[in-house]
N, C-alpha and C positions, 0 to 999 in steps of 0.2 A: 221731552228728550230730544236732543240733539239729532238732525240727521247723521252726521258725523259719529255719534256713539255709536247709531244705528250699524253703522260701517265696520264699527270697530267688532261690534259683537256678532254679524256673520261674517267675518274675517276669525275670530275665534270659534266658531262653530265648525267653520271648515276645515282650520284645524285640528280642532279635534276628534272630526272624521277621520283625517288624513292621520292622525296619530292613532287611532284605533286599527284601522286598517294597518298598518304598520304591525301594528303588535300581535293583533290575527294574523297575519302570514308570516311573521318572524320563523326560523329554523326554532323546532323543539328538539334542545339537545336533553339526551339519557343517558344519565353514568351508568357504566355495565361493567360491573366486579368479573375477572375472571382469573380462574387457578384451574391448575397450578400454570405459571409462569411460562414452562418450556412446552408446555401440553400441546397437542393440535388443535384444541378447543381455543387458546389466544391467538395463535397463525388466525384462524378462522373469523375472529371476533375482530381482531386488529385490520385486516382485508378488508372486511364490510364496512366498518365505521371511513376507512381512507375511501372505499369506493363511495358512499355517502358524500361525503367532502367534495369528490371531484364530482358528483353530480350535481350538484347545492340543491340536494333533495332536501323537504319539508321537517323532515328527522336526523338529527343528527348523532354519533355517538362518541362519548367522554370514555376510554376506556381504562381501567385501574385494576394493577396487576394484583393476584394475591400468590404466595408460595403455595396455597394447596387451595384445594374444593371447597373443602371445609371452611376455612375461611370466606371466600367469597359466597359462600349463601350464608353464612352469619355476617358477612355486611348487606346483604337484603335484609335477615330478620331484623337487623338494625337501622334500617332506611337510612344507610350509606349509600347506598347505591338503588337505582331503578330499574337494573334488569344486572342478574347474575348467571353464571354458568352454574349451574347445581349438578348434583347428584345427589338422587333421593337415600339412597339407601347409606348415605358418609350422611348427609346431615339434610333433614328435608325443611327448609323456613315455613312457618305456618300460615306466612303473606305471601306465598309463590305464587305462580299461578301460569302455566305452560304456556310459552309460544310456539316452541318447535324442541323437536328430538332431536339434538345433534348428531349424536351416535348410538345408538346399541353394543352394549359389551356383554356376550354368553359365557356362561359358565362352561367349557370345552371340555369333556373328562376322555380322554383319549389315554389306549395301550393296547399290549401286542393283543393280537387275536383270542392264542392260545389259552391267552388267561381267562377266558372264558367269563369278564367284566362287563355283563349289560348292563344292570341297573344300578342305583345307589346304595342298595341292600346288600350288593353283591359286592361291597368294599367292607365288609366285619371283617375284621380281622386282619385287612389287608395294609400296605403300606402305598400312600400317594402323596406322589411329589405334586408338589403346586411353586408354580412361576410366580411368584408374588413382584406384583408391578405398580399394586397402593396398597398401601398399610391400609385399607378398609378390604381389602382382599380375604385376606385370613379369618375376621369377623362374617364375611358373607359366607364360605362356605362352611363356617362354625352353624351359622343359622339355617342353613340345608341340613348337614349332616341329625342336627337338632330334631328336625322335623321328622326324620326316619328314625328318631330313638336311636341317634348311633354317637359319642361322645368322641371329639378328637385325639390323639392322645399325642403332645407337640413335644417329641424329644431331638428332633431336629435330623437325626440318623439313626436307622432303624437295622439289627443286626438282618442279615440274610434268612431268606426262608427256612433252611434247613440249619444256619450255623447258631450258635450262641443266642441266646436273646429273641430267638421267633416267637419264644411262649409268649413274652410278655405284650402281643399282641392279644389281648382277651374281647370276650366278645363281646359284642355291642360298642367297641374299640375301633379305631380307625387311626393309623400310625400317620401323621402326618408331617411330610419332608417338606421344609421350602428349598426350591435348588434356583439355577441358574439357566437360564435357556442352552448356554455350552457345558452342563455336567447333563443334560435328561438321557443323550444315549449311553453314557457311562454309567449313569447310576440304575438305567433298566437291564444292559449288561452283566454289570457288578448284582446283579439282583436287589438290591438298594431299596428299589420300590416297585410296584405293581404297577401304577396304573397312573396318569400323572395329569395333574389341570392345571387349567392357565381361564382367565377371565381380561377375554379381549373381545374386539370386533372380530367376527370371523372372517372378513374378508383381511382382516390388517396383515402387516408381516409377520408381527410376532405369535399370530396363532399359527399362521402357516409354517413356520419355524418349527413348535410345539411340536406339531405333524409329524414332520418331516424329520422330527430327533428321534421323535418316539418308533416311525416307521423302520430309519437306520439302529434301533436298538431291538427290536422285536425280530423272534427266529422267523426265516423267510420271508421278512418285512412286508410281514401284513398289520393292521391295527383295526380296534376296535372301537367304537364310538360308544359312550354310555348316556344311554336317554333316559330323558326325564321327564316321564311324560306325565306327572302331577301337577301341572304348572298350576293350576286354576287352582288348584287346592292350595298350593303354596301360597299364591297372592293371597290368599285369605287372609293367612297369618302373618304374610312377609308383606302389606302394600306394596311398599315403596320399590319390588324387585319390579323387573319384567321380566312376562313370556316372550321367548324366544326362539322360532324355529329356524335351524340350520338347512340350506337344500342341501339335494344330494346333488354331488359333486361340486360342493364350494372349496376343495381344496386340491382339484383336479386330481390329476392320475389315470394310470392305467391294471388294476378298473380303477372307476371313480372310487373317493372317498368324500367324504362315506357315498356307500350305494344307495341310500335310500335317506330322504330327509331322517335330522334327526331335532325331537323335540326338547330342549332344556328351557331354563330359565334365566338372569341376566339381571344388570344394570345398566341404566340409560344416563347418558349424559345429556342436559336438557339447559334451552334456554329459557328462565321465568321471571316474571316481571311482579311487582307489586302489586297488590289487586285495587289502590289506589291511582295507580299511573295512567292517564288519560286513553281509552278503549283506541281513538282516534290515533293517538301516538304512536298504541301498539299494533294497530292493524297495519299504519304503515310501513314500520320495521320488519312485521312479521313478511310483507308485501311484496318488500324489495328483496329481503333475505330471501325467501324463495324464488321469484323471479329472474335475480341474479347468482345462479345456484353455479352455471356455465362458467361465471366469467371469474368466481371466486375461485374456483377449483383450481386456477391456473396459480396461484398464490397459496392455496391451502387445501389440499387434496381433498381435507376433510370434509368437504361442503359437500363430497359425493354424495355423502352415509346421510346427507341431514333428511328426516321423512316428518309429516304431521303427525298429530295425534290420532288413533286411530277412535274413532266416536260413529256415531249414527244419527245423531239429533243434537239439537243442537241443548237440550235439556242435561242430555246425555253426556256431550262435553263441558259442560259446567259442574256436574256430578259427577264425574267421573273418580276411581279411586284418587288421581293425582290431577286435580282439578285445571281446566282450561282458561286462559284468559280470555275474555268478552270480546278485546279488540283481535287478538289475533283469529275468533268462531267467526267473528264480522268478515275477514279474508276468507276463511275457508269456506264460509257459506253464500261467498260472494254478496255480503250486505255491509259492505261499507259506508258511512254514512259519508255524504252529500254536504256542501258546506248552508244548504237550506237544513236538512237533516239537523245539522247541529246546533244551529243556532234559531229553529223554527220558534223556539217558545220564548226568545228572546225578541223577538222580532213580531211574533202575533202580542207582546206587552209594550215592547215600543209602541207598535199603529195603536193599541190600544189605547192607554195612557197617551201617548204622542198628541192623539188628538184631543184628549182632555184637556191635556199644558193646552193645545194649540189656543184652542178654544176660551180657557182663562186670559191666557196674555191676549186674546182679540179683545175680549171684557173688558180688560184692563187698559186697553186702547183706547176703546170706546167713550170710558169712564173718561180717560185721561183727556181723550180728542172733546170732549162735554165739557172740560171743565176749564179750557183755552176759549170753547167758543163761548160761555161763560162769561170769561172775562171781556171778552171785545162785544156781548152783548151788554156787558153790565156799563161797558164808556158809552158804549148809543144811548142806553136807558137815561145815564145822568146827563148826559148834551140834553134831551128831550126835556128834562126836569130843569137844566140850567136854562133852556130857553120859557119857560114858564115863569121862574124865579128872576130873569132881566126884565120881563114884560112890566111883572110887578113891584120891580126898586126903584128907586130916587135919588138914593142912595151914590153920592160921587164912592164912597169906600169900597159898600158893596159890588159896585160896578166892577172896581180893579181887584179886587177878589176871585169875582166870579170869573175872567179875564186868565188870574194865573191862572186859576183851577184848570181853565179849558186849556191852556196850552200844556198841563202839565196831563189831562188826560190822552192830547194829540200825541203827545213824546213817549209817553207809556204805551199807546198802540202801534208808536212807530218800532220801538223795541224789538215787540212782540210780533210784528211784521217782518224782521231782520230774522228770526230763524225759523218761518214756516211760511208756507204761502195763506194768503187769504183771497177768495171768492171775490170776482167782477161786482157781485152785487150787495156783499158787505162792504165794499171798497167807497162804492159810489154813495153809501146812505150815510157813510161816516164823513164823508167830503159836503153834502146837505145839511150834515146835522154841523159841522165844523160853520159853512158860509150861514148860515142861520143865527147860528148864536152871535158871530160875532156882528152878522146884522140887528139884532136885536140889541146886543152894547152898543151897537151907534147910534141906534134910534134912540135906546133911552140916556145917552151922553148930551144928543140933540135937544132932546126935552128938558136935562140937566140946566140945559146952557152951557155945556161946554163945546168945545172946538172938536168935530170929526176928526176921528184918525182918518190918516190914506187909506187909497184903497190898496195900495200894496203891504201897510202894515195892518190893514183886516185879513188881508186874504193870505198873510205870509205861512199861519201854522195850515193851510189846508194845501198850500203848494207843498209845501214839502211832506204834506202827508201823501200829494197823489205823483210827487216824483221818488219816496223811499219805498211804498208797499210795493211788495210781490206780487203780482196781482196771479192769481190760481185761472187758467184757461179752463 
């Protein structure tokens, strides 16, 4: 082999280090499905992929709007997308796998006092308006009400307590109103409804609204909070909800409201990724998303609400009823892996194997380096034999035979001298063996009776043999 090949092929080996490395540290972008559209949840998702960009962080994000939730977790269960906004309880993919809680939304059951509305038992027969704000609203508290054995009964307006039409709240019944956040203090006025819910974040506007209608409709504007405090036994039946406690006084006031925590249940809007989408990808994402929790909020309020999952081990978060992803447990348990981490088993097979190739291509050198030197042993060997066979001719033919032969083995080692070096002391035995034979065609030309060559045309193929080799220092 050529030096020169040699050249060519660690010139390709380097690059294609240099191509590899390249491709290890390229940005891994993730399409991330989010709905609805006008939601806080794409403010939020749209802010972090631009803050990504301007960082030219390792992760990057593709974002693709959907018109509802629903949608964008059926482009996860369909690996349109590598990380979705979900809501479990509208539609849960069965390849999700949690990064982070965006938000919490409680079930709110708030009215006046008077009405004397603790629990959810304590609505038979009653009439409650509900704020519907997703058409998975209505189904969520179909699936409470369900639970206490109490059935909704959606006529959309329900006659007044004492006027027309009260009977036809029967028991184990629950008359259920959808209104509008600007009819709740007219329609607890009008007596319309008893007791009225809304399924929001409680700190958002629209449940402070809720409050604040129901407070203005209630005699001596006082309100009641209805708890739920079965949550644990809910999730049984209901997974996909969550428990959710309200403090007391998250909706201020003078006194506070409510005055004392109150316990319900909820929906969470949640960021989840594919449980095939690379651990490392996701621990980044999950990384920077909480890290840069501050600078989003200036862009998307929502980033305040965002919180982990709540776990204990890390078994635990992977079990969990609404399972965690691996890469985002590596953030939270602070074990991210390392770019040794990642790539260790590739790398204890390389040194492995690496030195096995190394090793064979040394053989193969070896072999090769053996069978060059070979050849320039094998021209020494016949000069030795051609000087034997001149001693013993007479022969004017054979003489100029054996003549070309030797100049034709002198031009074949010169060749083979032109692309490798050769050894001081194979140089000097081939220049012996060269001035030898052609002393012996003189002697036996002499004997022939014929006329000596010169001494510059005996000695012409060994000059040019000792002015073309390379000679190896």
């Amino acid at each position: 082999m050529r030096r020169e090949w040699l050249l060519v092929l660690v010139a390709l080996g380097l690059a294609a280090v240099a191509a590899a490395i390249v491709y290890l540290s390229r940005p891994n972008t993730l399409t991330v499905a989010v709905g609805p559209q006008d939601g806080p949840e794409a403010a939020l998702i749209e802010a972090y992929a631009q803050a990504l960009d301007r960082a030219r962080e390792d992760v990057r994000l593709k974002v693709v709007r959907y018109d509802d939730v629903r949608d964008s977790a059926m482009a996860l269960q369909r690996n349109r997308a590598d990380l979705a906004v979900v809501r479990p309880d509208v539609f849960l993919p069965e390849n999700g796998l949690t990064l982070a809680i965006l938000h919490d939304e409680a079930l709110v059951i708030v009215g006046p006092e008077a009405a004397g509305i603790d629990d959810v038992p304590d609505l038979a027969r009653k009439r409650l308006g509900i704020v519907v704000r997703h058409s998975a609203d209505l189904p969520f508290l179909t699936n409470l009400l369900s639970f206490y054995d109490l059935a909704p009964d959606n006529r959309g307006e329900a006659a007044p307590e004492n006027g027309p039409g009260a009977e036809e709240a029967e028991a184990g019944h629950v008359v259920v109103v959808p209104l509008k956040v600007g009819e709740v203090t007219a329609a607890l006025t009008d007596k319309r409804v008893d007791a009225v819910a809304v399924i929001a974040s409680p700190a958002s506007k629209t449940a402070a609204a809720v409050v604040r209608a129901v407070e203005l409709g209630s005699p001596e504007h006082k309100v009641g909070f209805v708890s739920i405090p079965d949550g644990d036994a809910i999730l049984q039946r209901f997974p996909e909800l969550q428990s959710v406690t309200i403090p007391a006084g998250t909706f201020g006031g003078r006194p506070k409201r409510p005055d004392e925590e109150v316990r319900t249940v909820g929906a969470s809007y949640r960021l989840m990724a594919r449980g095939t989408v690379s651990r490392v990808a996701v621990a980044s994402a999950t990384q920077h998303l909480f890290e840069w929790r501050s600078r989003l909020a200036a862009a998307a309020p929502a980033a305040k609400l965002m919180k982990a999952p709540d776990f204990d081990t890390t078994v635990a978060a992977t079990s969990a009823r609404l399972p965690n992803h691996p890469g985002a447990v590596d953030y939270f348990e602070r074990e991210q892996q390392t770019f040794l981490d990642r790539y260790e088993d590739y790398i204890y097979l390389f040194a492995f194997f690496g030195g096995t190739i190394g090793s064979g291509f040394a053989w193969i050198g070896q072999r090769l380096a053996r069978k060059r030197r070979e050849r320039v042993d094998y021209v020494l060997d016949r000069l030795l034999d051609i000087l034997r066979e001149v001693r013993a001719s007479t022969n004017t033919a054979e003489l100029d035979a054996i003549a070309i032969e030797t100049d034709g083995l002198v031009a074949d080692v010169v060749c083979y001298a032109r692309e490798r070096s050769i050894d001081a002391r194979t140089v000097s035995a081939l220049i012996l063996a060269v001035d030898g034979v052609h002393a012996a065609i003189a002697d036996a030309r002499r004997q022939a009776g014929q006329t000596e060559p010169s001494a510059a045309t005996r000695n012409r193929t060994a000059r040019l043999l000792a002015l073309d080799l390379p000679v190896a220092e």
